[in-house]
N, C-alpha and C positions, 0 to 999 in steps of 0.2 A: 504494500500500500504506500508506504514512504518513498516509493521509488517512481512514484507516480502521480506525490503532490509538489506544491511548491509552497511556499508561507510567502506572502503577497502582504508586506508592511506598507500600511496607508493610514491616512489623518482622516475626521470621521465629522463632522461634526454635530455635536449630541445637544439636545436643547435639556436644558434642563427646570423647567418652568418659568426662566425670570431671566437667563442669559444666554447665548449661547459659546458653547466653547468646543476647544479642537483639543483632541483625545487621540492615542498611539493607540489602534487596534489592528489586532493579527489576526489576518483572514487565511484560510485553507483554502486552497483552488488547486483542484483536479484538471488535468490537461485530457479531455473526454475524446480526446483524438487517439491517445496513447493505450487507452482499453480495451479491451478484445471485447468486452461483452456491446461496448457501443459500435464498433465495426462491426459487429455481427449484426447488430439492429440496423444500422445503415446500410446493408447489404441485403437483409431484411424487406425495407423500405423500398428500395429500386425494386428486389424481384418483385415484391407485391404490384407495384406502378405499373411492371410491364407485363403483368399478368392482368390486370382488371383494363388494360387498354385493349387486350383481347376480349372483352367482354362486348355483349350485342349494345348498338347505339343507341337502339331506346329501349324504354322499360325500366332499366336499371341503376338509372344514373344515381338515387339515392344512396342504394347499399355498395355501389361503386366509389361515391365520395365518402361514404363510413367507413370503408375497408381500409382506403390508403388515409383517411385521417388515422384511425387507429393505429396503423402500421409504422406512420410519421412519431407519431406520439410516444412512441416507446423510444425510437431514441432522442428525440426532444426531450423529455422528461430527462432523460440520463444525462443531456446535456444542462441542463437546469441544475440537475441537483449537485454537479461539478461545479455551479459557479454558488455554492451557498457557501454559506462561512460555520457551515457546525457538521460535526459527522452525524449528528440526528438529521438531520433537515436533509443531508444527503442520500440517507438511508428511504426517507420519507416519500422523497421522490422516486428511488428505486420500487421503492411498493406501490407508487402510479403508474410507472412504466410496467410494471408486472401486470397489476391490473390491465392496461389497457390491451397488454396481448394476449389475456383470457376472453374479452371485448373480440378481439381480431381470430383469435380460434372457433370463435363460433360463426364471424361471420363467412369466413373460410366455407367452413364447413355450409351454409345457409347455402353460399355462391354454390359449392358444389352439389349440393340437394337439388338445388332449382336447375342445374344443367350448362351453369355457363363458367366453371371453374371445371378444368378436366381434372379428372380422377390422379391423372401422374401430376400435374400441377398440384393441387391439392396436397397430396402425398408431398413432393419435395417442399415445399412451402409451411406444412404443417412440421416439418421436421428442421428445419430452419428456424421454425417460432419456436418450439419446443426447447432444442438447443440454448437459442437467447433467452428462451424465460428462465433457466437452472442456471444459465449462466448469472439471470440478474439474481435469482435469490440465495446461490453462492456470495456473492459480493456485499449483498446487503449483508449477509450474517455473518463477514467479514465485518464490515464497515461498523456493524451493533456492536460486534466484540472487539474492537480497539474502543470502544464507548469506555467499556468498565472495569 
């Protein structure tokens, strides 16, 4: 984990009801580029994109923009919660991004019920979210246990 943040010293400034003043605070920031679990969602993210661009032009266009929001979402999240300043709150957003790929495994799966996601699509897609989501809840219970 320490090989993958940087400690980012900056001046802050804190109101404190009656004045305001500049305060030495140390922020944690994760370089979300240097992660495997967020390359995996970014790559994630594209296949999902060029998969639902195969999808039929009308009809679908609803659960077509939920799929690749979802799909987006998981490593936006992950990129969020890199730029927080606490390991809770980075943790916090890894449990959003998780969520949102249990969101994107079902609509996976919906796309494929209804006929317009193929069965091998599907299949590799479903095993690429899979990967990414143990990958995000590896990290988070990494990221909880340097907590305490």
């Amino acid at each position: 984990m320490a090989e993958r943040s940087e400690i980012v010293r900056g001046t802050a400034s804190v109101f404190d009801g009656q004045e305001s003043t500049r305060t030495e605070h140390t922020f944690l920031m994760q370089d979300y580029r240097k992660l495997r679990v967020w390359q995996q969602a970014h790559a994630l993210a594209i296949s999902v994109r060029r998969a639902t661009d195969k999808f039929p032009r009308t009809g679908y266009s609803s659960l077509r923009s939920q799929i690749t929001t979802a799909a987006e979402s998981v490593a936006f999240n992950i990129v969020e919660g890199c730029g927080t300043s606490s390991q809770p709150e980075l943790a916090r957003f890894l449990d959003i991004s998780r969520k949102s790929s249990m969101e994107l495994e079902y609509q996976l799966q919906l796309a494929r019920d209804y006929g317009i996601l193929p069965q091998a699509a599907w299949e590799t897609l479903s095993k690429e979210l899979i990967d990414t989501r143990r990958m995000l809840c590896g990290l988070r219970a990494k990221v909880l246990e340097s907590v305490q």
